[in-house]
C-alpha positions in Angstrom: -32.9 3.5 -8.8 -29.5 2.4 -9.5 -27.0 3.9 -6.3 -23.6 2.7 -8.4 -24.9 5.1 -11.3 -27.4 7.9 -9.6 -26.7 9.4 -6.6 -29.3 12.0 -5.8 -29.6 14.9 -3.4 -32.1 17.2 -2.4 -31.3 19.8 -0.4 -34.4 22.2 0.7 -33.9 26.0 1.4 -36.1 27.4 3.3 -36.1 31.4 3.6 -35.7 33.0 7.3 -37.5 35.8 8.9 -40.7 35.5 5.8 -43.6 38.1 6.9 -46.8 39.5 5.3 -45.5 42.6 5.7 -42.1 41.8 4.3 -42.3 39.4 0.7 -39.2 37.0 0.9 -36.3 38.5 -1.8 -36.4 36.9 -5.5 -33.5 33.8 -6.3 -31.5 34.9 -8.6 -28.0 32.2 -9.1 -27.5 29.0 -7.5 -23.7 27.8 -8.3 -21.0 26.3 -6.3 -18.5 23.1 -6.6 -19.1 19.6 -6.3 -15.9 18.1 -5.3 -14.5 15.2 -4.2 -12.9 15.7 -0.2 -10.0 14.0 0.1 -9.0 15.8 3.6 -12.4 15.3 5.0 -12.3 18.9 6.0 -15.4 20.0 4.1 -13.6 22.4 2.3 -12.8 23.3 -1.3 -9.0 23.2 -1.4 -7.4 23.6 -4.6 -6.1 20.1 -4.6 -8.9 18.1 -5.1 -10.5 16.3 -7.5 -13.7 18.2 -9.3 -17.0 16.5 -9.9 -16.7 16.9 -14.1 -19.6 17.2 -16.6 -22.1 16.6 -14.2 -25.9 18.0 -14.1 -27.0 19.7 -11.4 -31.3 20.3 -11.2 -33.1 22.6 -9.4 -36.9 22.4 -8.9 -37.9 26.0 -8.0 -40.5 27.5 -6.2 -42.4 30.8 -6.0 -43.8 32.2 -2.4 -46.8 30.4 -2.7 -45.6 26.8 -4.3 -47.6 27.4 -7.6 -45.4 28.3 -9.8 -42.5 25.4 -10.9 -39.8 25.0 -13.2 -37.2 23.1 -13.7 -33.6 24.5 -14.6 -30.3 22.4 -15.0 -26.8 23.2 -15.0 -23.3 21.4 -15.6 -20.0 21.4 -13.8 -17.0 21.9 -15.6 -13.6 20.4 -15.1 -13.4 21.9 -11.8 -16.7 20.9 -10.3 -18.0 24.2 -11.0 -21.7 24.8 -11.9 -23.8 27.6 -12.0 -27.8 28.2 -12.8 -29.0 31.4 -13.8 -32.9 31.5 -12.1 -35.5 33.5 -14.4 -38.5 35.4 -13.3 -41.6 33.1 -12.9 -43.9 32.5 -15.9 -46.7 35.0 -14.5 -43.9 37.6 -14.1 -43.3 36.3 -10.2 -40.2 35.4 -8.4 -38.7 32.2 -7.6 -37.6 32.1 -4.3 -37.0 28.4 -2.5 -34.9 25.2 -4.6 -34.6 22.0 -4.0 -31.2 21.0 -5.8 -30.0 17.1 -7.0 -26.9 16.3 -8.4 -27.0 13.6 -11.6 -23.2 12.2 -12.4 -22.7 11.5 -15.8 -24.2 8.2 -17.9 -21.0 6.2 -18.0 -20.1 7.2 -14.2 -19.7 4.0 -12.2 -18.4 5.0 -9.1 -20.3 4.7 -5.5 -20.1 8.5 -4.3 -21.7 9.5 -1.4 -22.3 13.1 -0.5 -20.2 13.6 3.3 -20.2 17.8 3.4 -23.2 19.9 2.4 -22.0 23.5 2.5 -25.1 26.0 2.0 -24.7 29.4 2.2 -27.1 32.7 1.1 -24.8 35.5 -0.1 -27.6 38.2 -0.4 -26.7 41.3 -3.5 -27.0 44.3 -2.9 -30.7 44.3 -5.2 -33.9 43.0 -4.2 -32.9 39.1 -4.8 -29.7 36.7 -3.2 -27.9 34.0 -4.5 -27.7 31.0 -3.1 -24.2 29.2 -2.8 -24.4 25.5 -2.3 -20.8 23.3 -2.2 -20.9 19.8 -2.1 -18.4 17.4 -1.3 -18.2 13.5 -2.0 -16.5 10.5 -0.9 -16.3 8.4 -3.7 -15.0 4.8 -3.6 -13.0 3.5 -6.7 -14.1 -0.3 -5.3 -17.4 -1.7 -6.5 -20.3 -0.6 -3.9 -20.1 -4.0 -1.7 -18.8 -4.1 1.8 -15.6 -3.5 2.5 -13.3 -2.5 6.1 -10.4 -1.0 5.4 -7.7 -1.9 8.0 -4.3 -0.4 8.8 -1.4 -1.6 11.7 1.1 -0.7 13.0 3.4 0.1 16.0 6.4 2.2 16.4 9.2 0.2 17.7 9.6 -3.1 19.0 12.2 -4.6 21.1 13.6 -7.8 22.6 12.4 -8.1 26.5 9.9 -5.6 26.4 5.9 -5.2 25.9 5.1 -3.3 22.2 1.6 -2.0 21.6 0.5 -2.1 17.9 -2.4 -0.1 17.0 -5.1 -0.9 14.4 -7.2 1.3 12.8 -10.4 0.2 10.8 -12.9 1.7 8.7 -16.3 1.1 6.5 -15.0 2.6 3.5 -18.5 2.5 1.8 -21.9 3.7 1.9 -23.2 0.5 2.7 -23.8 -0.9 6.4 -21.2 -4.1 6.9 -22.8 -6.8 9.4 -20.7 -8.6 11.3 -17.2 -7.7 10.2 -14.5 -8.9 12.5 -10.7 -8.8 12.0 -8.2 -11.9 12.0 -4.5 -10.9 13.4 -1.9 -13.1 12.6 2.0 -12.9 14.3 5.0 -14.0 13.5 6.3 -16.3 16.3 7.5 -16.2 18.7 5.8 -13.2 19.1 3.2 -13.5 22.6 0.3 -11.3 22.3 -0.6 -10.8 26.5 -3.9 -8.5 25.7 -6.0 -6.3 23.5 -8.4 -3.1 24.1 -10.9 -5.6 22.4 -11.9 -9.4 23.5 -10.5 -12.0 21.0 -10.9 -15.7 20.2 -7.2 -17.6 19.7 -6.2 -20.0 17.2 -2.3 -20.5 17.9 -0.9 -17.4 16.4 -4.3 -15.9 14.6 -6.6 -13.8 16.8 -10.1 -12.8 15.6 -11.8 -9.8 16.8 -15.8 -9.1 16.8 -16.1 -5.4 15.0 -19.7 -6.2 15.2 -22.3 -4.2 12.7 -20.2 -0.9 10.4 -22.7 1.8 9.7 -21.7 3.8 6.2 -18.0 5.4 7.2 -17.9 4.0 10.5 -14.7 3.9 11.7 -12.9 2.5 14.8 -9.6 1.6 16.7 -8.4 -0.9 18.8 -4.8 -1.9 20.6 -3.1 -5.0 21.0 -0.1 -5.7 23.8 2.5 -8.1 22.3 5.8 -9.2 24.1 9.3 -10.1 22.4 10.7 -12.9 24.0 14.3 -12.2 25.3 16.5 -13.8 23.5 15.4 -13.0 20.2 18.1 -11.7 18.1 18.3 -7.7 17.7 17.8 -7.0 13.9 15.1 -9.8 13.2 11.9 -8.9 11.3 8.6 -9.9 12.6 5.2 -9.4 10.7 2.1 -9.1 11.6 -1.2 -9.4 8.8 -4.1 -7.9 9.3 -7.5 -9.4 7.5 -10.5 -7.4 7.8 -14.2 -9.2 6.7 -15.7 -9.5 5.0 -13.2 -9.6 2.2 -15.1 -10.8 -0.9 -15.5 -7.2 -2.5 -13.3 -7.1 -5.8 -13.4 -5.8 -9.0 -15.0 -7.6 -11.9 -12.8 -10.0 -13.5 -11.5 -9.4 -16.8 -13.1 -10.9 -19.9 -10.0 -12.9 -20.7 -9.8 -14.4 -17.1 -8.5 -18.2 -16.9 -10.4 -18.4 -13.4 -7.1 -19.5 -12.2 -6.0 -17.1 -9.0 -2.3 -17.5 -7.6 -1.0 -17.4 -4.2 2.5 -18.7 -2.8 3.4 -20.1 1.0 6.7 -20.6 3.0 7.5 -23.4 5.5 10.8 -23.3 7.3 11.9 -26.5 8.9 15.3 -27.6 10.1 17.1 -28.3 6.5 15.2 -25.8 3.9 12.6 -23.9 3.0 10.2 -24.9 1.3 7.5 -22.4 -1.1 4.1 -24.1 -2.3 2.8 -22.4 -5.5 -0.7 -23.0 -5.9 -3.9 -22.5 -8.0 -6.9 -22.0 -6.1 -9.2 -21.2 -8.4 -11.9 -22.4 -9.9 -10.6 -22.3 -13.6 -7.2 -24.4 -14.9 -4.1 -21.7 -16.5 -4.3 -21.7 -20.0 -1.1 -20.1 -20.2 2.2 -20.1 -18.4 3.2 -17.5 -15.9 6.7 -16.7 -14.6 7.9 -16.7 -11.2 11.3 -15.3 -9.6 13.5 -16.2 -6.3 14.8 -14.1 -4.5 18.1 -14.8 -2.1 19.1 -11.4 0.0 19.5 -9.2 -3.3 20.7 -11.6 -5.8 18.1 -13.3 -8.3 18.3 -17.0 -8.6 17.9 -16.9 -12.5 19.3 -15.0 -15.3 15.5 -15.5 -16.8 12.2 -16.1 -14.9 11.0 -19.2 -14.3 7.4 -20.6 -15.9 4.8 -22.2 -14.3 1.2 -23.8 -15.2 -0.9 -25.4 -12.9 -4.8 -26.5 -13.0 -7.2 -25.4 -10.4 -6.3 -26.6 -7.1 -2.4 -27.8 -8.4 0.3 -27.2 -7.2 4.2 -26.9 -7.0 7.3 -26.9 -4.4 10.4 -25.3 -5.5 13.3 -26.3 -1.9 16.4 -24.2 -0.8 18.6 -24.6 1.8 18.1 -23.3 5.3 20.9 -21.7 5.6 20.1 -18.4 7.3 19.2 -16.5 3.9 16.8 -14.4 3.1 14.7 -15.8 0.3 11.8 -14.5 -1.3 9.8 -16.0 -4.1 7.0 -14.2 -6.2 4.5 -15.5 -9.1 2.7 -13.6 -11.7 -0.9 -13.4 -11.6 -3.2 -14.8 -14.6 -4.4 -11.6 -16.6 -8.1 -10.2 -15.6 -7.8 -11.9 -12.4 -9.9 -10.0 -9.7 -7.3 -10.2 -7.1 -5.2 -7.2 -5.1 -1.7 -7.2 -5.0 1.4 -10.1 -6.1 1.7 -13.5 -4.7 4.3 -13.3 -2.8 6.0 -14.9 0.2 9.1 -15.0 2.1 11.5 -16.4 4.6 14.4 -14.6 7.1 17.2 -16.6 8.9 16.1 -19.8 8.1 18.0 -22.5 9.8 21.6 -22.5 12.0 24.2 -23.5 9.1 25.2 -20.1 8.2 25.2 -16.3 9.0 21.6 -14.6 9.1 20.7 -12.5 6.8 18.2 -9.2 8.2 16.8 -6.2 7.4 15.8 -7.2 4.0 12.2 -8.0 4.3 10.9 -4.2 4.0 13.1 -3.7 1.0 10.2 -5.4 -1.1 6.6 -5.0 -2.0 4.7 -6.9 0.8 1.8 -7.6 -1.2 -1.0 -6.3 0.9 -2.6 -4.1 -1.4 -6.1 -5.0 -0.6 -8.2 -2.2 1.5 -8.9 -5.1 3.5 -5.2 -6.5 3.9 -2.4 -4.7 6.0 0.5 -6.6 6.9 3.4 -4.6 8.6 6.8 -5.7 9.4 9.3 -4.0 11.8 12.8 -4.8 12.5 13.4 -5.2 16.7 15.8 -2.6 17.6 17.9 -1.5 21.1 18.0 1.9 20.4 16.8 4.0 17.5 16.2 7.6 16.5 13.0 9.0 18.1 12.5 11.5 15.6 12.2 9.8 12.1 10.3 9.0 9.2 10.9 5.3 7.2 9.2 4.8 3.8 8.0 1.0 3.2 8.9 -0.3 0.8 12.2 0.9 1.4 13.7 -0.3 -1.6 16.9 -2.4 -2.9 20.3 -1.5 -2.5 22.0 1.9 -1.7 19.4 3.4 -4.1 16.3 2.3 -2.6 15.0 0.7 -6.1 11.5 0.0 -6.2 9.2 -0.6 -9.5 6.7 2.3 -11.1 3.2 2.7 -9.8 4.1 1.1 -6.4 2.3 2.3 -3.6 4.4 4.3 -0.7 3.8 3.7 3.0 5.5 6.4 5.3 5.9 6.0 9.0 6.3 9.6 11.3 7.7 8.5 14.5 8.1 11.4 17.5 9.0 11.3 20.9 8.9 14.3 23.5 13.0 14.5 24.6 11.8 17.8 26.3 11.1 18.3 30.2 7.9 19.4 30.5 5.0 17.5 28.6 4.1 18.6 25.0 0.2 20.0 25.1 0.2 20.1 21.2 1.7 18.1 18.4 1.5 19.2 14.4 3.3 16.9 12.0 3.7 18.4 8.3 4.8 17.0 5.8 5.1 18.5 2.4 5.0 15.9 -0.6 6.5 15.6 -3.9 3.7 16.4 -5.8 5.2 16.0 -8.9 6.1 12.5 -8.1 3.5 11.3 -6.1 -0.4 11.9 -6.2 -1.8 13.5 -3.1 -5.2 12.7 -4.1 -4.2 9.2 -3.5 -3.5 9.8 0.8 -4.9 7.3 3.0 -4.5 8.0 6.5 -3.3 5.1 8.5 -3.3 3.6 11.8 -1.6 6.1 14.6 -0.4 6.1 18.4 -2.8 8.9 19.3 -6.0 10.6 17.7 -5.1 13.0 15.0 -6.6 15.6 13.1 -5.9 15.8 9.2 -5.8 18.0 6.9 -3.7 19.0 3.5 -2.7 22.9 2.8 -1.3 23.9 -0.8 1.2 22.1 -2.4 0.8 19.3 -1.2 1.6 20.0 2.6 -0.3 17.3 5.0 -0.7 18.2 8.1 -1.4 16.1 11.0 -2.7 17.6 14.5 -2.2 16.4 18.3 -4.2 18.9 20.0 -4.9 18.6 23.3 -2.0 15.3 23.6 -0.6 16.1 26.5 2.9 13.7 25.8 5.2 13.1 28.9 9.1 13.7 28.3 10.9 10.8 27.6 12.3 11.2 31.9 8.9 11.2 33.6 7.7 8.3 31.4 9.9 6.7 28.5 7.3 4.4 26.8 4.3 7.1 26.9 6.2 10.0 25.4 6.8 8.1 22.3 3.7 7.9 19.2 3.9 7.5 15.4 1.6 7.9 12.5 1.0 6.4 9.2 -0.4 7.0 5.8 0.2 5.4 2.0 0.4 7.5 -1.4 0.4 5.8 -5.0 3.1 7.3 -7.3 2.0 9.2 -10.5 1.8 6.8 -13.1 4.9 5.4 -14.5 7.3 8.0 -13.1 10.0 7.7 -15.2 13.3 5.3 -14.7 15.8 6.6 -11.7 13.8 9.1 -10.7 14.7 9.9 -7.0 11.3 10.5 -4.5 12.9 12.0 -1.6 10.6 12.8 1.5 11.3 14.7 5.4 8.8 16.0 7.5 8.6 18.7 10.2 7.4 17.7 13.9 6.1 20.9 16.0 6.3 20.7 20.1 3.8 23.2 21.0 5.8 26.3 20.1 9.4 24.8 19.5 10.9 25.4 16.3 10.4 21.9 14.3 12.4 19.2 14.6 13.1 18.1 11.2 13.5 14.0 10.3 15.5 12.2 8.0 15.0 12.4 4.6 13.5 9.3 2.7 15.0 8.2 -0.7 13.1 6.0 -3.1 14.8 5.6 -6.8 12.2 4.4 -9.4 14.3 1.4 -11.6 13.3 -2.0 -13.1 16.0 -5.2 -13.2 17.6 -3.7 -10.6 18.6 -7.1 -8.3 21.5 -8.9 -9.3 21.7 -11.9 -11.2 23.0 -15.2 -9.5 24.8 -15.9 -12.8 26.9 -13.3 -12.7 27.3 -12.1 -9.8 30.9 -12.8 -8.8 33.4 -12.2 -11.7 37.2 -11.4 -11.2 38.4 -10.9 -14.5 38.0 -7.8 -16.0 35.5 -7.8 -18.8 34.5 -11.5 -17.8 30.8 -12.4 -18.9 29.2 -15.8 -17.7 26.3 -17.0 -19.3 24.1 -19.8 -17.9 21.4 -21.3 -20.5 18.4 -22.7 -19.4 18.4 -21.0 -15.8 16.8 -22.6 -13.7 17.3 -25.7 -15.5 16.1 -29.3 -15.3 18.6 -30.8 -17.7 21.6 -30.1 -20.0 22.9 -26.9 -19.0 25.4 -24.8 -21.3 28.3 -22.3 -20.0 29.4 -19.6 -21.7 32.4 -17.3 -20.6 31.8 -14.8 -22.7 34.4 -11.7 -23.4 37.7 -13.5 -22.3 41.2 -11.6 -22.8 42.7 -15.0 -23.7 40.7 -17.7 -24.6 43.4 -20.1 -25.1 43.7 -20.3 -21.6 42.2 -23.7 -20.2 38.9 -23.0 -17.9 37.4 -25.5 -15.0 34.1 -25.4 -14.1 33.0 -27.0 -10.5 29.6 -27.4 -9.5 29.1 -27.7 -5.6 26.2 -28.5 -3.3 25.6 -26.0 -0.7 27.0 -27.9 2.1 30.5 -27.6 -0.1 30.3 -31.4 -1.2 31.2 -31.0 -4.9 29.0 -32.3 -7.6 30.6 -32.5 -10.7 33.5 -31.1 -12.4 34.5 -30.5 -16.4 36.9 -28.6 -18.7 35.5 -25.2 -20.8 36.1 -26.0 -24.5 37.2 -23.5 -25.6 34.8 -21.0 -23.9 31.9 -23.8 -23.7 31.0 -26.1 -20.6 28.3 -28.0 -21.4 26.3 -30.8 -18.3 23.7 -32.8 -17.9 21.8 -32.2 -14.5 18.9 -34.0 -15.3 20.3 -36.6 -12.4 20.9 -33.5 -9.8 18.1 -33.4 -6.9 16.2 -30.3 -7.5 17.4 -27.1 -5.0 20.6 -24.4 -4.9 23.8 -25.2 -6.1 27.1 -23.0 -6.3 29.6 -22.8 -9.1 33.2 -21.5 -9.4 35.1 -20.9 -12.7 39.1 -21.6 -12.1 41.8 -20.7 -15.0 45.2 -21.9 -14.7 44.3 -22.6 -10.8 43.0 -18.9 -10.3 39.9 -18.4 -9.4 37.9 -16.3 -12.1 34.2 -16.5 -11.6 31.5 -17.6 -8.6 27.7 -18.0 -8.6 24.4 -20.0 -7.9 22.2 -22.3 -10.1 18.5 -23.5 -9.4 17.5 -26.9 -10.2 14.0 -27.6 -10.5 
């Protein structure tokens, strides 16, 4: 039997309390719901997701097990089904079923039946119905083994010990032998011990999960410390690898067999990102990368690259305490989660530092078996709060359609007596985000979840028992964490706003901030342009990044009879060339330039009119 396309169960009813004296009441309806339970509470809610259009059978039985039949029902868009049960053939009375639910031909999900819910409602005649719900897990991965992992910690700060907390899970109905998980930190991050023996490799530690039976799930803690004199405001990361990891869609049918990925190196002068192929296949087409500096793109156009399988390219900046971040496409059909991506903060002593924009972007982790979580080191911080990841570019909070959400729920007991019971709700913008989509995370303490109406999450501490912040400052602190997908393609500048309520046993809630995420696309700033101080001023750059002649255009000038100069400088200020607009045309050859950042400035009549960056490759 195929499991990816027939899941099958029987469940036998046996009737109580059968005597000789006392015949055992006639079956009249089996119905009920088959549902997927996206809470795990075994319940129906009104939320999720019906089992559609598929059969139910039921073998039926009479008191004696002569007389069979066979009846069959269908759910409707709900997951509702219902099977009328007729009087045996000899005039009889069915009265036992043994009941399998068939999905649909074309159904190629791996669903697993979690909650069997059978009750007998007995009518007021001689016979009872018999009420059977079912609910699924169904996993929207291809039935092979797969861990889902999740970390995270809720604060981290220079001098002191921070505990991150990993949570794992068999996500399938399949039993995973020895999975094991590889942590890797950022240094100079000193991880001094885990709830779990490890193996070191420099900065990667590998745990031993050992065998996953079907939905197993676990937790495990890990003690890092901060050194000292680490600057307040720096990101560190840490990745999370789960295996095995080799479970991935199909490829497409137009697949190259080419598969992406990008790496950073920071050394004393610049940093340096390697684009490579891996795969097995060469590119047959070009794809497009972008750089990132801070918030300003390095290009008025995309880049375009083509390598063959195991190629590759560097593209150099300056280490000059920026924030750069370069991403690549990925070849159409590939089988792979998420965007190559890869990035560098405070690279190098020649210039300022430039924090707190790593979490403004898409981390690329969205493989089940992938987490990577990044947290700025902080001296003192709200206790109460809830962050959103990504958290978006600029004062909007930009980030692109159909990107997942990751919300963080810190809380910390600022009380004087210890908090017995926690409950953490959260009610979601349903119309905006997809609640079907909620994937609880990796926590501070054991929880209990469930989701009410509307969209309200709820997340229960019983029995927590959390010091006040006087008796013990580091224990009455926790945190929890779960991702959402948007709806798909949530239109342009919509705002997703989010707050959630935190319950101390019977105190009235403490309510957090409220989140902001605006939905937007070409929302970073182009290096081009990005300084002008003329009004109405337009500068055009063409190619960009460019290997060879390059043509300015200032574009929208109030009087171009007016003599511009164009400069080109390196970024340690040395200047490169220098040349005279004609009219409003400046045209160079930079074939000779060695490939990496430069800056430009635009003078007229000795003012200065317009700054920005150019890429040679």
């Amino acid at each position: 039997m195929n499991t990816r396309k027939i899941l099958t169960l029987l469940l036998l009813v046996f009737l109580a309390g059968r005597s000789i004296a006392q015949p055992p009441p006639a079956l009249n309806n089996i119905y009920g719901n088959l549902f997927q339970d996206i809470d795990g509470d075994c319940i129906w809610d009104p939320f999720e997701i019906g089992m559609e259009n598929w059969t139910m059978r039921a073998i039926v039985f009479d008191s004696l097990g002569l007389d069979i039949d066979t009846l069959y029902g269908t759910t409707d868009a709900d997951g509702y089904y219902a099977i009328v049960v007729p009087p045996t053939q000899q005039g009889g009375s069915f009265i036992e079923a043994y009941l399998s639910p068939l999905p649909p031909p074309d159904f190629d999900e791996n669903c697993t039946i979690v909650c069997e819910n059978i009750e007998r409602v007995f009518s007021g005649g001689p016979g009872f119905d018999m009420v059977a719900n079912i609910g699924f897990h169904c996993d929207t991965l291809p039935p092979c083994p797969t861990v889902e992992i999740d970390i995270a910690s809720g604060i981290l700060r220079p001098c002191f010990e921070t505990t991150f907390y990993l949570n794992y899970r068999n996500n399938t109905s399949l039993v995973i032998t020895d999975a094991t998980v590889e942590l890797t930190f950022d240094q100079p991050l000193q991880v001094n011990s885990a709830s779990l023996p490890y193996t070191a490799n420099g900065n990667v530690y590998t745990f031993d999960l050992g065998d996953l039976t079907a939905f197993q799930s676990g937790n495990f803690t890990v003690k890092v410390f901060t050194p000292c004199d680490e600057p307040v405001g720096q990101t560190y990361c840490v990745e999370a690898h789960a295996f095995p990891d080799t479970c991935q869609a199909p490829p497409g049918a137009n697949w190259d067999g080419s598969s992406i990925t990008v790496a950073v190196d920071c050394n004393d002068d610049q940093v340096i990102f390697t684009l490579r192929n891996v795969g097995p296949g060469n590119m047959s087409a070009p794809l497009e990368y972008i750089v990132i500096e801070d918030n300003v793109l390095l290009m008025q156009s995309p880049g375009q690259f083509q390598l063959n399988s195991n190629e590759s390219m560097q593209f150099e900046y300056p280490a000059n305490g920026s924030f750069y971040r370069f991403e690549a496409q990925q070849s159409p059909g590939a089988p792979n989660f998420g965007i190559p991506a890869a990035w560098a903060e405070g690279c190098g002593d020649t210039g300022p530092q430039s924090l707190g924009f790593v979490n403004q972007y898409n981390l690329g982790d969205d493989a089940p078996w992938l987490d990577i979580f990044c947290i700025e080191s902080v001296n003192s911080y709200d206790p109460n709060d809830k962050q959103g990841f990504p958290r978006g570019v600029g004062e909007a909070h930009y980030i692109d359609q159909n990107v997942d959400i990751e919300y963080l729920i810190r809380f910390q007991n600022t009380g004087t007596a210890p908090a017995i019971n926690i409950e953490i709700r959260d009610t979601l913008p349903v119309q905006w985000l997809d609640p079907n989509t909620v994937r609880t995370g990796a926590s501070s303490h054991p929880y209990e979840f469930d989701m009410a109406g509307n969209g309200v999450m709820v997340f229960k501490f019983p029995n927590i028992n959390l010091p006040d912040s006087n008796a013990n400052l580091e224990a009455s602190q926790g945190f929890v964490k779960f991702r959402i997908s948007q709806r798909k393609d949530v239109p342009l500048e919509t705002e997703i706003t989010n707050s959630a309520a935190i319950f101390f046993d019977f105190n009235d809630p403490i309510i957090t901030n409220q989140t902001l995420h605006t939905v937007g696309k070409d929302y970073l700033i182009l290096s081009g342009t990005q300084e002008n101080f003329l009004p109405g001023l337009e500068i055009q750059v063409m190619p960009h990044p460019f290997r060879g002649e390059v043509t300015v255009l200032a574009n929208n000038m109030d009087d171009t009879g007016s003599e511009l100069e164009f400069t080109l400088v390196s970024t340690l200020g040395r200047q490169v060339l220098r040349g005279t607009f004609s009219g409003n045309r400046f045209i160079f050859d930079g074939s000779q330039l060695p490939a990496g950042l430069y800056g430009y400035e635009i003078h007229r009549q000795g003012q200065l009119a317009a700054t920005g960056k150019l890429l040679k490759m």
